[in-house]
C-alpha positions in Angstrom: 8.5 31.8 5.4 7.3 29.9 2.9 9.2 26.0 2.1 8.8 23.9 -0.5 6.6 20.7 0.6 7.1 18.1 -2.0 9.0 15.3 -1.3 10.4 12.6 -3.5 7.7 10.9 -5.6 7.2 7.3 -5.2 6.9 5.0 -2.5 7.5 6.8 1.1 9.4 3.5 2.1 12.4 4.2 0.0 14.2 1.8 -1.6 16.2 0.2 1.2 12.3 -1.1 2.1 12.0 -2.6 -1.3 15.4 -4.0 -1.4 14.2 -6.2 1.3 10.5 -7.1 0.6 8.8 -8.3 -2.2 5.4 -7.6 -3.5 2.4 -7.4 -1.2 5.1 -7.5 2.2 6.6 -10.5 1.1 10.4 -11.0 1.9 13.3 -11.0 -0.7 12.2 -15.2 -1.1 8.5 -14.3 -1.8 7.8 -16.0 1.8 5.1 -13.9 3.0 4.3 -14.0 6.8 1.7 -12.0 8.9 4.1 -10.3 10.5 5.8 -9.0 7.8 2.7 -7.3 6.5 1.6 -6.1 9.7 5.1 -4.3 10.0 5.1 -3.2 6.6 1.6 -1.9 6.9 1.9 0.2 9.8 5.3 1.8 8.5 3.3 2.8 5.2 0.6 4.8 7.4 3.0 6.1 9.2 5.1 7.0 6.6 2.4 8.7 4.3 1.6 11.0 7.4 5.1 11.8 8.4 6.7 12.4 5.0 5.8 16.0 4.7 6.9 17.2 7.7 9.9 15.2 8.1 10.7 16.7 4.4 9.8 20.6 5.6 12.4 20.1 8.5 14.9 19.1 6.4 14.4 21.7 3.5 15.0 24.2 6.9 18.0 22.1 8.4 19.6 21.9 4.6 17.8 24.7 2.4 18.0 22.7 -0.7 14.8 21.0 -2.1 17.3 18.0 -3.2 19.6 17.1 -0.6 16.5 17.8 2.0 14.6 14.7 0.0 17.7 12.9 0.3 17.9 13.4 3.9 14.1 12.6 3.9 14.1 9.3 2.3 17.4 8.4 4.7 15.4 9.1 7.6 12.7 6.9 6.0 14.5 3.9 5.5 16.5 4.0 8.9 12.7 4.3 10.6 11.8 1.3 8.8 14.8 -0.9 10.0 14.1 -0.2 13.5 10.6 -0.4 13.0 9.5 -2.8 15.7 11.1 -0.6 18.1 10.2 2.8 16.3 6.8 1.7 15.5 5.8 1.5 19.4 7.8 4.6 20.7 5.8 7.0 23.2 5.7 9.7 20.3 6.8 8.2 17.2 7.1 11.2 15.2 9.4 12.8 18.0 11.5 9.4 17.4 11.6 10.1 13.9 12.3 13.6 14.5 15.2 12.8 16.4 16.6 10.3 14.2 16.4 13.1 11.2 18.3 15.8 13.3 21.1 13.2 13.9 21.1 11.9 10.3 21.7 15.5 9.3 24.3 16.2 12.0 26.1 13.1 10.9 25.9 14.3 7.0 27.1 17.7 8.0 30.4 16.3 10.1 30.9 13.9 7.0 30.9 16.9 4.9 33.5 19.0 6.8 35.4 16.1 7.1 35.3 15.9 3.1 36.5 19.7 2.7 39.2 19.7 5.2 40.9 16.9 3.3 40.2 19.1 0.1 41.3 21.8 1.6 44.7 20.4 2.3 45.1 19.0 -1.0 44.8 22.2 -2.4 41.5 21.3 -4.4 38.6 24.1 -4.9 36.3 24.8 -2.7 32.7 25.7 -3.8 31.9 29.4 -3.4 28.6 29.9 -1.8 25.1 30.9 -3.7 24.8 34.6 -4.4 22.6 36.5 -1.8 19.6 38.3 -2.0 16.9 40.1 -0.6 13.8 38.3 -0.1 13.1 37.6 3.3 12.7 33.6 2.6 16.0 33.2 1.2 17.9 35.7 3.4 16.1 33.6 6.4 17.7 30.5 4.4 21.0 31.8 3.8 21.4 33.4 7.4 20.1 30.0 9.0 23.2 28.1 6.3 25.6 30.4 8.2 24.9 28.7 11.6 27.1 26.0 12.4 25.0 22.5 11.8 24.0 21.9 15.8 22.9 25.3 16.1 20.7 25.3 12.9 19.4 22.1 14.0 18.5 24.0 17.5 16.9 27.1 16.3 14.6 24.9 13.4 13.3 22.4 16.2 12.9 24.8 19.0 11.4 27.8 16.4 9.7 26.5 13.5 8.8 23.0 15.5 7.7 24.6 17.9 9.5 22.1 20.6 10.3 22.5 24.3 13.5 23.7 25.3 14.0 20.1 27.4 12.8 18.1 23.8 15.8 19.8 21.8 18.5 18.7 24.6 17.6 15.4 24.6 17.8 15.3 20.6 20.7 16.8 20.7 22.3 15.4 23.9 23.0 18.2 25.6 21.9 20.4 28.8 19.1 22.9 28.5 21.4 25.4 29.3 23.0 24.8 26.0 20.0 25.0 24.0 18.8 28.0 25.8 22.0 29.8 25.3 22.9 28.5 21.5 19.3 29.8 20.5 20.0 33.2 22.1 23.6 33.5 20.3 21.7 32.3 16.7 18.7 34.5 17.1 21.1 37.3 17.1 23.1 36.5 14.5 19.9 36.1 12.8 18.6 39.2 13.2 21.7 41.0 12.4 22.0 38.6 9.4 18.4 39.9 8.5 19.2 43.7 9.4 21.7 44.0 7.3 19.9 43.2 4.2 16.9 45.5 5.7 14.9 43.1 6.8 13.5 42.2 10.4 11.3 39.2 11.8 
C-alpha cells in the first residue's frame, strides 16, 4: 500500500521549539548556554531521522496527508519538551512511537466529544468521502471504519511490524486484548476488502 511520505516543510522542530529558542539554540533572551545547544542539537538529528516515519504512521492512523502532518509536528514538539528524558530512553523511537499513538487517541476522543455535542444540538454532521475501488484507498477507508484504539493496534502491530507485548504497553492494555482486537479488525478488514473485490 503505498502512503504518501512528505511531511511538513520546514524545520522538523515545529514551532513550539522556536517559540522558545532563539537563533543558533539560544533561549527566548538570546542567553545561549552549552546545554541548550547540546539539547537542541541532538533533538534535530533525531528529529531529521524520525520525521518520515513518525509522518507514515500517522498518514495510516488518520488517512489524510494534512491532519497526519499535524499530528506529526504535535508529536514533534511534545518530544522536544521532554527531551532530556526522551532523548535518553532505551529506544527512543519506540518512545516517540508511543507518544504519537496517544496523541492520536487523544485527538480522536476530543473529536467524538466535539460531534456528540453537535449531534445534540442538532448541527450537521459531515458525510464521509465517497468510496472506491483501489486497493490503497479501500485499505484506508476500511482501516477509518475501525474504532481509533483498534486502528491504532492493527497499524503498530501490522505495518510496524511490532510485538504483540510492544502494542499493550502503548496502548495500556493486556496482550490478550491486542491479540484479540487485531483478530476482530483483520476480519472486518477482509470483509471490508471482499466486498469491494479485493483480498490482501
Amino acid at each position: 500500500m503505498a502512503v504518501p511520505t512528505e511531511a511538513r516543510p520546514g524545520s522538523a522542530t515545529g514551532p513550539a521549539t522556536e517559540a522558545r529558542l532563539g537563533p543558533a539554540g539560544s533561549t527566548a533572551d538570546g542567553t545561549v548556554t552549552g546545554r541548550a545547544d547540546a539539547t537542541v542539537a541532538g533533538f534535530e538529528d533525531f528529529a531529521r531521522v524520525a520525521q518520515q516515519r513518525l509522518y507514515r504512521t500517522a498518514y495510516l492512523f488518520c488517512g489524510d496527508p494534512e491532519t497526519a502532518r499535524d499530528l506529526t509536528q504535535t508529536t514533534l514538539a511534545k518530544l522536544y519538551q521532554h527531551w532530556r528524558r526522551a532523548g535518553t530512553a532505551e529506544h527512543p523511537h519506540a518512545y516517540a512511537k508511543t507518544v504519537l499513538t496517544r496523541t492520536f487517541l487523544a485527538e480522536r476522543r476530543r473529536r467524538l466529544r466535539d460531534l456528540l455535542v453537535l449531534t445534540r444540538a442538532g448541527g450537521t454532521v459531515p458525510e464521509p468521502a465517497a468510496d472506491h475501488t483501489d486497493l490503497r484507498v479501500t485499505l484506508l477507508a476500511a482501516l477509518a471504519e475501525l474504532p481509533p484504539r483498534a486502528r491504532a493496534m492493527v497499524v503498530l502491530r501490522y505495518w510496524d511490524d511490532q510485538s504483540v507485548a510492544s502494542v499493550a504497553s502503548q496502548l495500556r492494555c493486556s496482550e490478550a486484548t491486542v491479540k484479540s482486537q487485531c483478530s476482530r479488525s483483520l476480519a472486518r478488514l477482509r470483509l471490508r476488502l471482499a466486498d469491494a473485490g479485493l483480498t490482501i
